[in-house]
N, C-alpha and C positions, 0 to 999 in steps of 0.2 A: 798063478795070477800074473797080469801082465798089467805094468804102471807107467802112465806116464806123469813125469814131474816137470813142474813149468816154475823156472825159476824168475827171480826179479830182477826188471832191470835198473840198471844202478841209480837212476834217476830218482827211485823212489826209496833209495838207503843211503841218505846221505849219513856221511860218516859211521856206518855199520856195513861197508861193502863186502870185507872178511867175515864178518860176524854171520849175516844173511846168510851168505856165501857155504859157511863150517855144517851151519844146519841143516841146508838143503842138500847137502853130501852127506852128511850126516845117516840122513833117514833115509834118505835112496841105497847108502851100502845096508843099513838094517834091515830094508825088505828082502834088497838082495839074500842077507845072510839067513832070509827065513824061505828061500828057495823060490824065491820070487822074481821076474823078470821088470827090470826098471828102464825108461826109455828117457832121455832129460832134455828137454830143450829149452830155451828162453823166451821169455815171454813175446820180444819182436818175431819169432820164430813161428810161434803159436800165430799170430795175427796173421804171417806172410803163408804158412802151410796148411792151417788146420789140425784138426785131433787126427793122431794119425790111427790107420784102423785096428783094429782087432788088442783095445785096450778095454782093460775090466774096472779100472780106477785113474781117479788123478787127483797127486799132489799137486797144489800151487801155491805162489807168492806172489801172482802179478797182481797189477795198481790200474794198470792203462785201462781206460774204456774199452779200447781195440780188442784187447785182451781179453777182459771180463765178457765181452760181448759175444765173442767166438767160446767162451765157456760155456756162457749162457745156453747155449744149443746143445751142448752135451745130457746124454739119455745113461750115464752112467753115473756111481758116486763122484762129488767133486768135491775136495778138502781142503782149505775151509770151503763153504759155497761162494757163489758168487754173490749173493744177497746179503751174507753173511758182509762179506769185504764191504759190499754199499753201507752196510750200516755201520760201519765204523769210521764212517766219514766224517767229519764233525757235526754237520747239520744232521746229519740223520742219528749220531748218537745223541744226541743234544735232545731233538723230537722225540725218540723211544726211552730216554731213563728223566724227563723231565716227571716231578713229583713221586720219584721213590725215593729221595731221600739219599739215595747214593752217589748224586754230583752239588758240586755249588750252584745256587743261582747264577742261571746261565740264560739268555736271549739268542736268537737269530735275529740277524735286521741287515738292512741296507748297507755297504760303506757310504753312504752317499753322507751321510753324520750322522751326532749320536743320538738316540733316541730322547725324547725329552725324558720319559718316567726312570731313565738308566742313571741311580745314583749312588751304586757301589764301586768305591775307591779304596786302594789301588784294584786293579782288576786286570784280566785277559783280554788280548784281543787274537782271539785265530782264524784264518781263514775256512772259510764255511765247505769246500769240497772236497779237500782231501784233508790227510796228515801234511807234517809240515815236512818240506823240502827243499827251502832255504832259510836262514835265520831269522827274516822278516816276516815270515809265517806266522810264527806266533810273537806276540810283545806284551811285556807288560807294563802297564802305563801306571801312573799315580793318579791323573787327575782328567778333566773330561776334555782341556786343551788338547794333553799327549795323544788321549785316546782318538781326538778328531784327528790329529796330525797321521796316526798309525793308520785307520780307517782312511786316508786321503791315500795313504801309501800305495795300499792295496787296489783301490780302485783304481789307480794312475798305472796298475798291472792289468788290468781287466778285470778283475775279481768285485761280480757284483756281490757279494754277500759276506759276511763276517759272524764269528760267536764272538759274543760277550761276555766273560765269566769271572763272576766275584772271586777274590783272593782269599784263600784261606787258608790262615796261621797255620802253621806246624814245620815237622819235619817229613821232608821224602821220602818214599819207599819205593823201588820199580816191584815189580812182580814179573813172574811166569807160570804158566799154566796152561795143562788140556784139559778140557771138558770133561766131567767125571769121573777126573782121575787128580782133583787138586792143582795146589801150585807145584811148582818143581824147583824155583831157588826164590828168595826176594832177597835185597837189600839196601841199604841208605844210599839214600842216591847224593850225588855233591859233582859241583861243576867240572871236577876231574872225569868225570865217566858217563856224561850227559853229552848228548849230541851238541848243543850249542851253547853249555854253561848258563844255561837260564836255570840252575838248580841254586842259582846264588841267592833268589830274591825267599828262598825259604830258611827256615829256620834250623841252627845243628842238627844231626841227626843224635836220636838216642835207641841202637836199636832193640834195646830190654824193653821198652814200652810199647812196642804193638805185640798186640794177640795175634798171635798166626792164627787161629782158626778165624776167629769174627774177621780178618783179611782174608781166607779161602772163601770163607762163607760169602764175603761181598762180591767178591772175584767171580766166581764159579754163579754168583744170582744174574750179574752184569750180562757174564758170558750166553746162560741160557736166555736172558732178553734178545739179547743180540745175533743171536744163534751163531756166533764163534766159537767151535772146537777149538779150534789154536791161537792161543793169545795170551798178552804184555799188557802190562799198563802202570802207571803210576797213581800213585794215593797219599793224600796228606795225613797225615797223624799228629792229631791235634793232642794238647795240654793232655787234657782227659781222657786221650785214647780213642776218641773218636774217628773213624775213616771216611774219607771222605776220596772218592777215585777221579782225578782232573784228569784224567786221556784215559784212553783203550784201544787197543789196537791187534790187530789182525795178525799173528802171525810174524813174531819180533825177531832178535838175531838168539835168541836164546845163550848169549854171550858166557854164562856165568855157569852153565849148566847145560853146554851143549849136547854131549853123551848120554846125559840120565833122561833129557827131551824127545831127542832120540827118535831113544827106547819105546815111550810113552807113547810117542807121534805115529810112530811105525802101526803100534799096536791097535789104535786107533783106525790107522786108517785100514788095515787088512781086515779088523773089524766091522768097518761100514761097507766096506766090500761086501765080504759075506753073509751080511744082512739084507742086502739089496734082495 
C-alpha cells in the first residue's frame, strides 16, 4: 500500500510542535515497517500540490480550511476524516453531545455580549471555530462582567461566535485514544504540562479516583459521536467520580504514549485501507 501523510502546520500546535511532530513520524515509520510505502507532506503542501497520484490511503493532522477542503475530494480512506476534524470544532462538538450528559452546560451565542438566560459562574468562554491557538482562546471568567469583557476580546479579533461553558469542580485528566481499540495513556493534568496553565483553575489531582473503564467507556461514546478515530481530550473528575469531558480533540501529540499510539494508529489505518 501506498500512503500519504499530511502533517500539521505549526499554527495549530501551539506549544506541542515536538509532540505532533514524534507521532506523525511516529506512524509513518510503523507503516513503513509493515512494508508499506509512506509519502509525507505538510499540510500548506497539500493545498499548494494536491493528493498526489497513485495513493491507497491518507494520514492527517491538518486544521486549515485550505487543507480540509482539498481532502474533502479525496475517493480514498482519509484518517481521521475531514468531517470528523469539523466536528471537533467547538461549535459543532458543543451542537452534537449537547444532552448526553457527557459535557457541562454549554451555549453557542454571539460575542456581541452575554446572553441574558446565561447565569452559570465561574464558567468558560472559547472561541466557537476551532481549538485554541493562542491563550485568549479560551478564559475563564468568574463573573458575567469578565465574561463580557472576554467576549469583547474576541470579537475585537473577528471572532463572531463564542462557547459558553459551565465550570465544573474536580480534578483533571487528559486522555488518549483510538477508536475501538480504547485509551492508550491518561493522566492528571496540572499547569506544568497544559498548553497554557489554565489547568490551575481546577482542583488537585488524585489519580486513584477515576475509573479507567467508565473514562474508556465515555471516551470511545464521544469518539463514535463524533466519528474521531484518533483522538485526546480532557475530563473532569468530580468528588464522586463522576466524568464529565470539557474538550475533545482530533488527533493530539500523543506525548506520553507516543510508540504504543503508534502502533494502534498504524493498525488502524492499514485497516480501513483494507476495508475500503
Amino acid at each position: 500500500m501506498r500512503y500519504l501523510g499530511v502533517s500539521r502546520a505549526e499554527l495549530y500546535s501551539p506549544g506541542r510542535v515536538s509532540g505532533d511532530t514524534a507521532v506523525f513520524r511516529a506512524v509513518a515509520a510503523e507503516l513503513e515497517r509493515h512494508g508499506n510505502e509512506v509519502v509525507c507532506m505538510t499540510e500548506q503542501d497539500l493545498v499548494c500540490n494536491g493528493i498526489p497520484a497513485r495513493v491507497d490511503g491518507i494520514f492527517q493532522m491538518a486544521r486549515s480550511r485550505e487543507a480540509l477542503a482539498v481532502l474533502d475530494g479525496a475517493r480514498i480512506p482519509v484518517i481521521n476524516s475531514v468531517q470528523a476534524v469539523r466536528n471537533c470544532g467547538r461549535a459543532a462538538q458543543t451542537e452534537l453531545l449537547q444532552g448526553t450528559g457527557l459535557i457541562p452546560e454549554s451555549i453557542i451565542c454571539s460575542t456581541a455580549g452575554v446572553p441574558d438566560g446565561w447565569k452559570r459562574y465561574p464558567c468558560w468562554i472559547k472561541r466557537a471555530d476551532s481549538h485554541a491557538v493562542e491563550q485568549d482562546d479560551v478564559r475563564y471568567v468568574e463573573n458575567a462582567a469578565r465574561c463580557a469583557a472576554a467576549m469583547c476580546g474576541l470579537a475585537g479579533r473577528g471572532l463572531g461566535e463564542c462557547v459558553l461553558q459551565a465550570h465544573v469542580k474536580g480534578w483533571l485528566v487528559k486522555f488518549y485514544g483510538v477508536r475501538g481499540m480504547g485509551l492508550t495513556d491518561y493522566y492528571a493534568a496540572s499547569p506544568s504540562n497544559g498548553k497554557f496553565g489554565l489547568e490551575r483553575y481546577n482542583d488537585q489531582p488524585d489519580c486513584a479516583s477515576v475509573d479507567i473503564q467508565a473514562l474508556t467507556a465515555v471516551a470511545e461514546r464521544i469518539s463514535e459521536i463524533l466519528g474521531v478515530d484518533i483522538y485526546g481530550g480532557d475530563a473532569v473528575v468530580g468528588a464522586d467520580g463522576a466524568i464529565t469531558v470539557v474538550d475533545f480533540n482530533d488527533w493530539p501529540s500523543f506525548r506520553s504514549c507516543t510508540v504504543g499510539a503508534a502502533q494502534k494508529i498504524a493498525t488502524l489505518i492499514m485497516k480501513k485501507t483494507d476495508d475500503r
